[in-house]
C-alpha positions in Angstrom: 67.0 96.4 46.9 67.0 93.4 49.5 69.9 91.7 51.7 72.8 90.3 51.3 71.2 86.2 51.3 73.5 83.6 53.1 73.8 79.8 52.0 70.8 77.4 51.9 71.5 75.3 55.2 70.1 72.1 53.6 72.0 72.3 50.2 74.8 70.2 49.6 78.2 71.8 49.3 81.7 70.9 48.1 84.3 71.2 50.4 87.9 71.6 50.0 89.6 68.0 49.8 91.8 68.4 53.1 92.0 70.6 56.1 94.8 72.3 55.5 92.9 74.4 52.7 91.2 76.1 55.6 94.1 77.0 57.1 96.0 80.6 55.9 100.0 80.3 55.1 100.3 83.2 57.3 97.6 82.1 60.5 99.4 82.1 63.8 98.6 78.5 64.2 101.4 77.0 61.7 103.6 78.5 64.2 102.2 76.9 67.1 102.3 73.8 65.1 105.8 74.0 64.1 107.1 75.0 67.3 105.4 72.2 69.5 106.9 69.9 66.9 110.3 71.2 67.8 110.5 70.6 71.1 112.5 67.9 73.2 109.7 66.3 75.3 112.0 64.0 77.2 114.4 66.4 78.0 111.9 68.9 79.1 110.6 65.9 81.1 106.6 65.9 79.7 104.8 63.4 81.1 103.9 60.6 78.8 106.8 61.7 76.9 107.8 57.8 76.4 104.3 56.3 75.1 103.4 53.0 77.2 103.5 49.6 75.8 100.5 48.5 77.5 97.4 49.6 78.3 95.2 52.5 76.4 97.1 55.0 74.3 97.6 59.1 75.6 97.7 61.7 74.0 100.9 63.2 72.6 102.0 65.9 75.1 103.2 67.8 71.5 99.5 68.0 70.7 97.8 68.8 74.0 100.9 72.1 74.8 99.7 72.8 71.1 95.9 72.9 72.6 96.9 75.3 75.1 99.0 78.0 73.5 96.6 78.3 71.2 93.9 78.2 74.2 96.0 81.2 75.6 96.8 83.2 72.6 93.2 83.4 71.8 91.9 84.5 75.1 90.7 80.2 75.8 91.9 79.2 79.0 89.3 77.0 80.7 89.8 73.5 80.1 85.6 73.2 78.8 85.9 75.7 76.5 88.7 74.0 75.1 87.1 71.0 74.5 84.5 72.9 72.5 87.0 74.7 70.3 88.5 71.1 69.6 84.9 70.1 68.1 83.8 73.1 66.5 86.9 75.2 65.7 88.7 74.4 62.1 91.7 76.2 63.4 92.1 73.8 66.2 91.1 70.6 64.2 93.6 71.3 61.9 96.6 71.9 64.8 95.3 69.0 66.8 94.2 66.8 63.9 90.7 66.1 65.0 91.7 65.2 67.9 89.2 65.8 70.6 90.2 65.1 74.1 87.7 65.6 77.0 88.2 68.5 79.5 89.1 66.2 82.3 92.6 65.1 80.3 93.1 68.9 79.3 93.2 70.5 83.1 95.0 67.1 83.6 98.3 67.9 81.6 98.3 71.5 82.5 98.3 70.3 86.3 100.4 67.7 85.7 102.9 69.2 83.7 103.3 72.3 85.8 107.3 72.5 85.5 107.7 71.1 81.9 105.9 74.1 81.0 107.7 76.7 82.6 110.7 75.3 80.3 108.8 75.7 77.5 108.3 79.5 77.7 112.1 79.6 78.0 112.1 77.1 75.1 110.6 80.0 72.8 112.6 83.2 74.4 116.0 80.3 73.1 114.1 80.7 69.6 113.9 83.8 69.8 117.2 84.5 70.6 118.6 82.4 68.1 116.4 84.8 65.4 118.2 87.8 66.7 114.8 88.8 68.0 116.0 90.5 71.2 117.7 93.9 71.1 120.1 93.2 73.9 120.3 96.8 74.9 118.6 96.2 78.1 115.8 94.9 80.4 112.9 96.9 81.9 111.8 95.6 85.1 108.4 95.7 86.6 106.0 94.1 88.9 101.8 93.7 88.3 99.8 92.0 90.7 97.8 88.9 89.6 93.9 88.0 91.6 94.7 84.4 92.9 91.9 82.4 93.3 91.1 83.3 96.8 88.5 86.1 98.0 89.5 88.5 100.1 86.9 86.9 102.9 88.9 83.9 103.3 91.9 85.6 104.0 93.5 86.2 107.3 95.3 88.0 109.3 96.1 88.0 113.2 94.8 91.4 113.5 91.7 90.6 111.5 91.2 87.6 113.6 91.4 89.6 117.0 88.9 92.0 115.6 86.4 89.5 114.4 86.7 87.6 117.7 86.4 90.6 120.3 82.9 91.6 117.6 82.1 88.1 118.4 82.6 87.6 121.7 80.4 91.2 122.3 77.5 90.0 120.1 77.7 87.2 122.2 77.5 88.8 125.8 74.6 90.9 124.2 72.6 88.0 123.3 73.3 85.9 126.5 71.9 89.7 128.2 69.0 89.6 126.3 67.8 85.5 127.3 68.3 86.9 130.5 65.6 89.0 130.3 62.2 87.6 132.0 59.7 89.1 129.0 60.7 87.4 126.1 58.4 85.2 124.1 58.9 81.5 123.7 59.9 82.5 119.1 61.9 85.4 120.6 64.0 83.2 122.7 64.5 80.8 119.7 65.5 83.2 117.5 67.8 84.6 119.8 69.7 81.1 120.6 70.0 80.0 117.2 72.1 83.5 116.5 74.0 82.4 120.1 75.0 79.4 118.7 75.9 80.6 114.6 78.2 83.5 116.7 79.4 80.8 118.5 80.5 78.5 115.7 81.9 81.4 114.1 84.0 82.0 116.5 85.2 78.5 116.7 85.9 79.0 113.7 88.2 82.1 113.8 90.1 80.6 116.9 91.0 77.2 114.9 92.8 79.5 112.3 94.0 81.8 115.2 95.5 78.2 116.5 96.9 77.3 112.8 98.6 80.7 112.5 99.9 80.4 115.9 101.5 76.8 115.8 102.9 77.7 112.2 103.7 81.1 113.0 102.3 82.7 110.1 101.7 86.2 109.3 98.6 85.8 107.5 96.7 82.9 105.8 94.9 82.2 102.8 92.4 79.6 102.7 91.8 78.6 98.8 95.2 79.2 97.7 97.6 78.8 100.6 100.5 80.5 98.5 98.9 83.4 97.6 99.1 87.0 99.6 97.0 90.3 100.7 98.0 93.1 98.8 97.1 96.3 97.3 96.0 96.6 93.5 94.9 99.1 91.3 91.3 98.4 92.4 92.1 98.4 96.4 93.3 95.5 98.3 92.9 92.0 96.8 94.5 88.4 97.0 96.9 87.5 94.7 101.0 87.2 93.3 103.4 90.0 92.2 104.7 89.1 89.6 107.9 90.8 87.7 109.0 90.7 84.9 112.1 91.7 82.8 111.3 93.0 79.4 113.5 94.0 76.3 114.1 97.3 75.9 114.0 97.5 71.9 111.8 94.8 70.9 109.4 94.9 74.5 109.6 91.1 74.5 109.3 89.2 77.9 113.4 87.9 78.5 112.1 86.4 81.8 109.6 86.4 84.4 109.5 85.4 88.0 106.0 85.1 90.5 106.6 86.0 94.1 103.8 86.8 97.4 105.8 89.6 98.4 103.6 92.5 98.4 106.0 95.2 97.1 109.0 95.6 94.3 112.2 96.5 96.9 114.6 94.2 96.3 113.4 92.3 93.5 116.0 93.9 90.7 119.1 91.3 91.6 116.8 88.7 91.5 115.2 88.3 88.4 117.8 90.4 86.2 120.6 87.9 87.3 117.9 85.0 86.0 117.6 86.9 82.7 121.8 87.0 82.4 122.3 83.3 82.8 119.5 82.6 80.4 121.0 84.5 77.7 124.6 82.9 78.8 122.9 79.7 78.1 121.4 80.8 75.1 124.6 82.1 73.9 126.5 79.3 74.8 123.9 76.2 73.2 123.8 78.3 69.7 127.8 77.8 69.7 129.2 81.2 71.1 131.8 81.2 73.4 132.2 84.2 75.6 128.8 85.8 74.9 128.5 88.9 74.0 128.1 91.8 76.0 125.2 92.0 77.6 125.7 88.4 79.3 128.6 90.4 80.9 127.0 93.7 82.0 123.4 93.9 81.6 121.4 97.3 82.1 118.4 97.4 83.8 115.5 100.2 84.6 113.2 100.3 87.1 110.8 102.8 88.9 111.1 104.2 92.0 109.5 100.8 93.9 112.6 99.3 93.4 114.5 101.8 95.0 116.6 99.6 97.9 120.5 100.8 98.5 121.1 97.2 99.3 119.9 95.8 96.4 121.3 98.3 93.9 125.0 97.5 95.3 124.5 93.7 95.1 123.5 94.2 91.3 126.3 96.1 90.6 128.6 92.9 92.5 127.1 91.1 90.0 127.7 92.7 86.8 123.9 94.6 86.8 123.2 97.9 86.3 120.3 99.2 88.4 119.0 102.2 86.7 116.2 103.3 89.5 114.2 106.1 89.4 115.6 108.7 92.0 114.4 111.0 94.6 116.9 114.0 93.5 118.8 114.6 90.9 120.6 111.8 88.1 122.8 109.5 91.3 122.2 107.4 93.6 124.3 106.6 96.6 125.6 102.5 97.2 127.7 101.3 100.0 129.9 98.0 100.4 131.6 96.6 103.8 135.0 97.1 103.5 137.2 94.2 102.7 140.7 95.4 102.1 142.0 93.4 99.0 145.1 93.9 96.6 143.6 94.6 93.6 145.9 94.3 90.4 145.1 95.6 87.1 143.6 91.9 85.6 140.9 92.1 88.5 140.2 95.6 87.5 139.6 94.9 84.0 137.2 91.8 84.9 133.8 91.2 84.3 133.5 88.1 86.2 131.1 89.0 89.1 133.9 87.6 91.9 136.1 90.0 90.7 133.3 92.7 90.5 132.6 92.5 94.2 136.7 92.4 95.2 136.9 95.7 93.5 133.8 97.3 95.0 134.7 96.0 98.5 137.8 97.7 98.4 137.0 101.1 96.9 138.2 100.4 94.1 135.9 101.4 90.6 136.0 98.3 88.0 137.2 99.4 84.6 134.0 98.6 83.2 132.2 101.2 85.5 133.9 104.2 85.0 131.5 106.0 83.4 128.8 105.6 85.6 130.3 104.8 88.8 132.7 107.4 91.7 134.3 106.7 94.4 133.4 109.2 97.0 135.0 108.1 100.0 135.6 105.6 103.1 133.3 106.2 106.2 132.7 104.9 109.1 129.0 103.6 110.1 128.0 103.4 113.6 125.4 100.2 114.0 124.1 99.3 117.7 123.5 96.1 119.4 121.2 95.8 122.2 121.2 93.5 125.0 118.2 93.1 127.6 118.4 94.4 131.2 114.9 93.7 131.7 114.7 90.3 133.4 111.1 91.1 135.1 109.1 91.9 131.9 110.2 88.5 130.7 108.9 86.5 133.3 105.5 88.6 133.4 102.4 86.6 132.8 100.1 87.9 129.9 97.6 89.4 132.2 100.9 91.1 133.9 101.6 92.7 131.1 98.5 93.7 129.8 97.8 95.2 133.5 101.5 97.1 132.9 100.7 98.6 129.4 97.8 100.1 130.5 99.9 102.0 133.1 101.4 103.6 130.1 103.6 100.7 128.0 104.0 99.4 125.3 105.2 95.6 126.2 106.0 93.0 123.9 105.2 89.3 124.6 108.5 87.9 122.9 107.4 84.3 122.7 104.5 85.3 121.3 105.8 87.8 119.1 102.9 90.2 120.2 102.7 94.0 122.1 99.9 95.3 123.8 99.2 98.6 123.9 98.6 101.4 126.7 94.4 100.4 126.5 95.6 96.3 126.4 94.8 95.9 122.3 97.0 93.7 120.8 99.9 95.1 117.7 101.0 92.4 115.5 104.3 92.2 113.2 104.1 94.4 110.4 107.5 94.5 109.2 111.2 94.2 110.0 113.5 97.0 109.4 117.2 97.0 107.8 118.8 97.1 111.3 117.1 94.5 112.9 114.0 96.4 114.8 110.6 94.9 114.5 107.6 97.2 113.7 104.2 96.3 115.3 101.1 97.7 114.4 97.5 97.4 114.2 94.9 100.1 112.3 91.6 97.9 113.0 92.2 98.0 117.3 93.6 102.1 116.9 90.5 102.9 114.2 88.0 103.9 117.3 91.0 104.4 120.4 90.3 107.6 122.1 93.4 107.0 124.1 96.1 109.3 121.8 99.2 107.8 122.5 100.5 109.2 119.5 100.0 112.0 117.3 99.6 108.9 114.3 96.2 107.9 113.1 97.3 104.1 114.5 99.9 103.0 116.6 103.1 101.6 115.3 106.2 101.0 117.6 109.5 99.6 116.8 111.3 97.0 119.2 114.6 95.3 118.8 115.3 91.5 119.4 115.8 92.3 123.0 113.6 95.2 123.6 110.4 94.1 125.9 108.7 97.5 127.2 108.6 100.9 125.8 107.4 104.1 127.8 104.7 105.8 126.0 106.5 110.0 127.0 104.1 112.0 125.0 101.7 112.2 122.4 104.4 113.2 119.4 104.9 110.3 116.7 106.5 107.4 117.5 107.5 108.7 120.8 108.2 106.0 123.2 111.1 105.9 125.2 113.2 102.4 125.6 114.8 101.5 128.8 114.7 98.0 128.9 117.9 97.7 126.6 121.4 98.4 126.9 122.9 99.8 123.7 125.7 98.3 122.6 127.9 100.9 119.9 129.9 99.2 117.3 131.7 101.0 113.8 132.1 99.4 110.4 133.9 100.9 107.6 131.8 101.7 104.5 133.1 102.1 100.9 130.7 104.7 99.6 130.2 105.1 95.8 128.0 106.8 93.6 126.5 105.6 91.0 125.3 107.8 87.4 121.8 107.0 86.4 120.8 106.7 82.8 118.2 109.3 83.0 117.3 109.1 78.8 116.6 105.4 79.1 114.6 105.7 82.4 112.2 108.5 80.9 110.9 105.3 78.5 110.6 103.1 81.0 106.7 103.0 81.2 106.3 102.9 77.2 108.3 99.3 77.6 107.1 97.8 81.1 103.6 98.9 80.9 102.6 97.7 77.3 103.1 93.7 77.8 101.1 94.2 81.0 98.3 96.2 79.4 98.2 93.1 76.2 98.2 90.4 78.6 95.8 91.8 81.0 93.1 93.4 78.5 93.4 91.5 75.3 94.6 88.5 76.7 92.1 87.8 79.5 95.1 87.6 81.9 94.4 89.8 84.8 93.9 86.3 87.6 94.9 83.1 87.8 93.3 79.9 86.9 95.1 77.9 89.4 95.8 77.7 92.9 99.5 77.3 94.3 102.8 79.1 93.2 104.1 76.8 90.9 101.1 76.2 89.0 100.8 79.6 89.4 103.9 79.5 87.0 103.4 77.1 84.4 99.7 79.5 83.9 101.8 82.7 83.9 104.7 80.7 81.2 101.4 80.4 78.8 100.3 83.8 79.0 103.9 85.5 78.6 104.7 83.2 75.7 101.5 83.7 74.1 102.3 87.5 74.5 106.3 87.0 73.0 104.5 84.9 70.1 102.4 88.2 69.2 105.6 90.2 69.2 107.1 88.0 67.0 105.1 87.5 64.5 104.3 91.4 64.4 108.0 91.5 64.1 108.9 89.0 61.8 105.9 87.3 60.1 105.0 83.6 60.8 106.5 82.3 57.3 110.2 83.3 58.5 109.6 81.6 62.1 108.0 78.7 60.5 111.2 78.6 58.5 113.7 78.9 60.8 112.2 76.1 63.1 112.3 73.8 60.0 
């Protein structure tokens, strides 16, 4: 028995009479098609929206955002391989009618129309919304970090720089040694001046981004993609965004997204689920509600334990958001307001509006709405300190000054330069600033090979206040420096303490919900880095690659007749 033959390649066939035979009444593309067609160009402020009168004719923008969500639902994101699915695919023939623009015009619009197609993500989730495709029983909110397109080599920090520079200048000394000696050959010499002057130009190098960081008094810099930040992924550290995102809890669709450089999730809950609640609002109000229902009045959200931010839990419940975080101990979590004493009558009570939300909780008083989940334990007082200097001398020290006191067993910070120098004269940089104010300084690559133990930590990190400008190093115990440079100033503030009932049920599916849109986009989408450099282009890539994502859910949910349908 032979094989299976295929066609004779030189025999004539008869094709089908149009296209559109090639196309299935159920392929994902009708949709793309239909919903392209749908869309307000001019409002969402395309470019080319208007065609010119004169000159040569564009492209639709209708066909060319067709292009690219089908580009991104298939896994096709560079702009050459786009142009080669216009010519060969009969998918993309059919959506773009032949059409076959050259990759230049492709990145083009997708550059140029960076913000028109953030809207149109938001476009789709308005579809959606207006299918009853979203469950409205909550939002799951998480964060996954996205490789920019930077290496990690041409990334910068201050305490990198230092290192490399001090290497530097070392190799350097060596090699000026060594052309010292009397007994080197005339190709030994060479060698060794042409590695004098590559050290040399590599340090030049180092101190011109030392001098940019300086004058723009930056933390660390990225040369490729400015934007982007250090941070540490699955894989160790790498360059790139964190980016959140607030998904559904019954249907996992993607209600809204935002892309930030801050390395870790604290404080991020207020921020995008108050982005999600207006957009619903909006929603609600364009499909001809009035009030909105529910959920654009209190909206649930859960989040792991990387959220977890006292601060940021109280403002979400100010503004009608519940901040189900995964706790330490136990099912509550303890939030805190400044006390604002307020005469609260019943009508405020019984509000939803998020002005009268925060009266209440500023006067201890529990909103209506909260009183299943939220107790009033009690009014206390907080003691907070202010520090004022009452070391003029250390301010008017020159560097070497300082660096020749730390080594006499200080820490001392260089306040204009926002730099301390440790008790062997290495240099800590701002790591981070704390909740009351202090400044942490630190640096792992000059305490990696210190033998001087000035603490019982594997590095050095020391906290100063606004006003604090030398430290006594009193031991070898962690983080024990003593501060008598400052005065301490004592001041009390009333608290109103509350705490708050976590929906422990809801948080235990948490990773069932946040973690599957991130495991589609990132393995069968493609979409674990970016294409693009800079935030907001950054954006309009991450818009493609959540839509694409809310398009799969959708038509798994619905079919792609009944959206086809509903769009007509």
């Amino acid at each position: 028995m032979g094989y299976i033959e295929g066609e004779n390649r030189k025999q004539k066939l008869l094709f089908p009479e149009s296209l559109d035979e090639y196309v299935t009444e159920e392929s994902p593309v009708r949709l793309f098609d239909a919903f392209a067609d749908s869309l307000d160009i001019t409002a969402l402020e395309f470019d080319r929206s208007t065609p010119k009168e004169e000159g040569r004719p564009g492209y639709n923008p209708r066909d060319l955002i067709k292009l690219y969500i089908y580009g991104y639902y298939y896994h096709i994101r560079s702009s050459r391989q786009l142009e080669r699915a216009c010519k060969v695919n009969l998918e993309v023939m059919w959506l773009i009618r032949k059409l076959t623009p050259d990759f230049r015009t492709i990145a083009n619009f997708r550059r140029d129309n960076k913000t028109a197609i953030r809207k149109v993500f938001k476009e789709f989730n308005r579809f959606c919304y207006k299918m009853n495709l979203f469950s409205l029983e909550g939002i799951s909110i998480d964060g996954s970090k996205f490789k920019a397109v930077n290496a990690k080599d041409n990334n910068f920090t201050q305490s990198k720089l230092d290192d490399r520079i001090e290497r530097l200048d070392e190799h350097i000394k060596e090699y000026l040694s060594a052309l010292d000696a009397a007994d080197l050959s005339d190709e030994e010499a060479n060698e060794l001046e042409k590695k004098l002057k590559e050290y040399k130009e590599r340090k030049k190098k180092y101190e011109a981004i030392q001098k940019k960081m300086n004058d723009e008094n930056l933390r660390q810099l990225s040369l490729t993609d400015p934007e982007s930040k250090l941070m540490k992924m699955n894989e160790g550290f790498g360059v790139g965004y964190n980016t959140q995102t607030a998904v559904d809890v019954g249907t996992h669709l993607i209600a809204g997204f935002e892309v930030t450089d801050c390395p870790t999730d604290h404080g991020q809950i207020t921020n995008i689920a108050q982005k999600v609640k207006e957009d619903f609002e909006e929603f609600e109000s364009s499909s001809g509600g009035s009030e909105g229902k529910n959920i654009h009045d209190i909206i649930e959200t859960i989040a792991d334990k990387g959220y977890q931010d006292s601060e940021d839990m109280a403002s979400s419940l100010a503004k009608g958001i519940i901040p189900n975080v995964i706790p330490q101990n136990g099912n509550v979590a303890e939030v805190e307001y400044d006390y604002e004493p307020c005469e609260i009558t019943e009508k405020i009570r019984n509000s939803k509006k998020t002005e009268d939300l925060e009266k209440c909780l500023k006067a201890g008083v529990v909103p209506v709405v909260y009183k299943e989940i939220l107790k009033f334990e009690e009014m206390k007082e907080k003691t907070l300190y202010e520090y004022e200097s009452t070391d003029a001398g250390t301010a008017k020290m020159t560097t070497e000054q300082m660096i020749l006191k730390a080594r006499e067993g200080y820490f001392v910070r260089d306040a204009e330069s926002n730099l301390v120098f440790c008790p062997q004269g290495k240099i800590l940089r701002q790591k981070s600033v704390k909740k009351n104010g202090n400044i942490r300084y630190c640096n792992k690559l000059a305490c990696k090979n210190c033998k001087h133990k000035c603490m019982k930590s594997e590095w050095k990190e020391v906290d100063f206040s606004k006003d604090s400008l030398i430290h006594k190093v009193s031991g070898n115990k962690k983080n024990s420096v003593k501060d008598d440079s400052v005065k301490r100033i004592k001041r009390i503030k009333q608290k109103a303490v509350f705490t708050l009932k976590l929906n422990m049920e809801k948080l235990k599916k948490r990773m069932c919900v946040s973690e599957h849109p991130f495991g589609t986009i990132k393995r069968h989408l493609g979409g674990y880095y970016f294409l693009l450099k800079g935030k907001i282009k950054v954006e309009a890539e991450t818009a493609l690659l959540f839509m694409a994502y809310n398009m799969r859910r959708a038509i798994n949910m619905v079919g792609v007749n009944r959206m086809v349908a509903a769009l007509a």
